[in-house]
N, C-alpha and C positions, 0 to 999 in steps of 0.2 A: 493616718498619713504622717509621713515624716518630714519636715522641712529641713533642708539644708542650711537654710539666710546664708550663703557662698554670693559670691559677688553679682552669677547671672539673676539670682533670685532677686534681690535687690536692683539689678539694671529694669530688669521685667517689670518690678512691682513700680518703679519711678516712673517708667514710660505708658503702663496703663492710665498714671496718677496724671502725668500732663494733659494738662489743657481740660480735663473734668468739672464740673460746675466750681463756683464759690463755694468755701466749705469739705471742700477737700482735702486732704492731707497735705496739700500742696500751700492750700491760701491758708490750712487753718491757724489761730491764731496763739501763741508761746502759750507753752502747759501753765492753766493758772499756779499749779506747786511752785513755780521756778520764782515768780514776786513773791511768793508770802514767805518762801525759804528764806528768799538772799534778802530779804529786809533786814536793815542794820548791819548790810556786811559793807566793809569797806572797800567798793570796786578796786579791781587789781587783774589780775592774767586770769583768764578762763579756758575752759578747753571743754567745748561740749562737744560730749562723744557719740558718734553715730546722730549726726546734725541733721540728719534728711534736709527735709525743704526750709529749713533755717529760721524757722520761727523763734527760737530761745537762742539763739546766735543773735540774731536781728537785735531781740529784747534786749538783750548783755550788752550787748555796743550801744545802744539808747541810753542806758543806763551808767555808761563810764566806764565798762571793760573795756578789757586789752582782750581780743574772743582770736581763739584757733579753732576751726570747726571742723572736725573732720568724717569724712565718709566714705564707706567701701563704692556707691555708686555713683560714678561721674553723672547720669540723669541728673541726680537728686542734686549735687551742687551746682551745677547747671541752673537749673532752678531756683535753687536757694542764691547765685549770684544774681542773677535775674533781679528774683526780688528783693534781694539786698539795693541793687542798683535802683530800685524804683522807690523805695524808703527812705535812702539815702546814705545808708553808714557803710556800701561795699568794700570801699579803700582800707577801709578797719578794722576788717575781718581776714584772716588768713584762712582760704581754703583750701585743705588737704586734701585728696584723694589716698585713703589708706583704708590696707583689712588692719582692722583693732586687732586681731588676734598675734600680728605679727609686728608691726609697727609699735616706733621706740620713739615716743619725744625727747629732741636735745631739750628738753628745760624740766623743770615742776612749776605746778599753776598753784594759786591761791583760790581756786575755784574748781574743781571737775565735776560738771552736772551729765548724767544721761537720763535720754525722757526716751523707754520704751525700745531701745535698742536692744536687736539681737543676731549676734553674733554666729558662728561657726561652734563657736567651741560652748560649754555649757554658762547657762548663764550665770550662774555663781563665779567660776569660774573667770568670767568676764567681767564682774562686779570686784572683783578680787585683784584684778589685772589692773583697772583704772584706778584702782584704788593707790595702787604706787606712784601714781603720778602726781599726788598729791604734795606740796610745800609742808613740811611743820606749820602747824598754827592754821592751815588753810582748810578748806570746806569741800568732802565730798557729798554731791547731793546725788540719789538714786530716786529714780522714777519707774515703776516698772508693773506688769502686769499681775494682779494677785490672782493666786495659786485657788478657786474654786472649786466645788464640785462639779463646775459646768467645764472644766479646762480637763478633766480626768479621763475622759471619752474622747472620740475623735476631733481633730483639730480643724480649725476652719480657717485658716492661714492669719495671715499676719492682720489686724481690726479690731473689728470689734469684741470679738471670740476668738482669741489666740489659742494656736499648738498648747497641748502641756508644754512641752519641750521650753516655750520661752516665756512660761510664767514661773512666780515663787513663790515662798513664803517669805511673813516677815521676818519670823522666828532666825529660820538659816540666812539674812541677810544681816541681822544684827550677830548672829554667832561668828560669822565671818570676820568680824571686826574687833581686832584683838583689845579688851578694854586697856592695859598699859599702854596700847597705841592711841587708840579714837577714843572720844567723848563722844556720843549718841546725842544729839540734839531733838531732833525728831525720829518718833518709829511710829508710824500711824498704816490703818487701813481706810481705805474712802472709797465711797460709792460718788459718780455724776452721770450725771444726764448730759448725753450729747447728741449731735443729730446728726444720723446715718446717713447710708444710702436708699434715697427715693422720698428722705425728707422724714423719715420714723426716727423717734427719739427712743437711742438705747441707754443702756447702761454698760460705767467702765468701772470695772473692778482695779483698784489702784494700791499700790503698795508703796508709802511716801517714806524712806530714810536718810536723814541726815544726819553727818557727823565729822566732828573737827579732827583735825590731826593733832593731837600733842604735840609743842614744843622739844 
């Protein structure tokens, strides 16, 4: 099966996600990659892309961003204003309603992290795209689904077992990144344990890259 991720697919997938136990996409809690990345960076403008329920939005503003968070699904920021509001840092956070594919920030961040977003257009593609909105000197960090044997066969939508379609390799996410331009900070693969739906603990196949913009 083919997934689209076009806006309705995203309205749909937010509004199943509301109101579902603790532990859901909804409550769950910022991708552990996103602290161990930004350690030592010196808070400044962020811009998480495809922000869902706002856990690494949340984090960033706890932490001394300046966060724009933006999403194709009004649900999802919904939500993630929600529980910005019940955290405390809302007023802090600017939230957009935008398709990434098309949408131009007036600024560059010193930070653009995406944890697991997926787009319309291919996901390279879209990693390629964020990647311009980066400041000189500033940090893009990618979070994303690794490319398995188990992703090569049919897809099982957007969780625990993604589409091929919106997974990768690491290989073509570092080749993407032109070395005169980025320094590669980190290029890792990781396996965790998480805990599903019905309370089973599976495994996320994860593809961690980070990398600085050249001055």
């Amino acid at each position: 099966m083919t997934h689209s991720f076009d806006q309705a697919y995203w309205q749909q997938h937010w509004q199943q996600t509301h109101g579902e136990r603790p532990g859901s996409m909804a409550g769950s809690p910022p991708n552990p990659y996103l602290a161990q990345e930004t350690l030592g960076l010196a808070p400044g403008t962020a811009l998480d892309a495809g922000c869902g329920a706002g856990a690494e939005a949340i984090w960033l503003v706890s932490h001394g961003w300046q966060v724009t968070a933006a999403d194709i699904s009004a649900d999802a920021l919904a939500q993630a204003a929600d529980r910005a509001t019940a955290d405390g840092p809302a007023e802090t956070i600017g939230w957009v309603e935008a398709d990434l594919t098309a949408w131009e920030p007036d600024m560059r961040f010193d930070l653009v992290t995406t944890h697991y977003a997926h787009p319309t257009m291919p996901q390279l593609a879209f990693y390629q795209r964020i990647a311009d909105w980066v400041t000189p000197g500033g940090t893009l960090l990618i979070v994303g689904h690794l490319h398995t044997p188990e992703t090569t066969g049919h897809g099982h939508g957007h969780g625990h077992h993604p589409p091929a379609e919106a997974t990768v390799t690491l290989a073509d996410i570092t080749a993407g990144l032109d070395a005169a331009e980025w320094e590669i900070v980190t290029a890792e693969e990781h396996q965790r344990p998480v805990t599903g739906p019905g309370g089973q603990t599976v495994t996320l196949h994860d593809v961690v890259v980070r990398a600085t913009r050249r001055p």
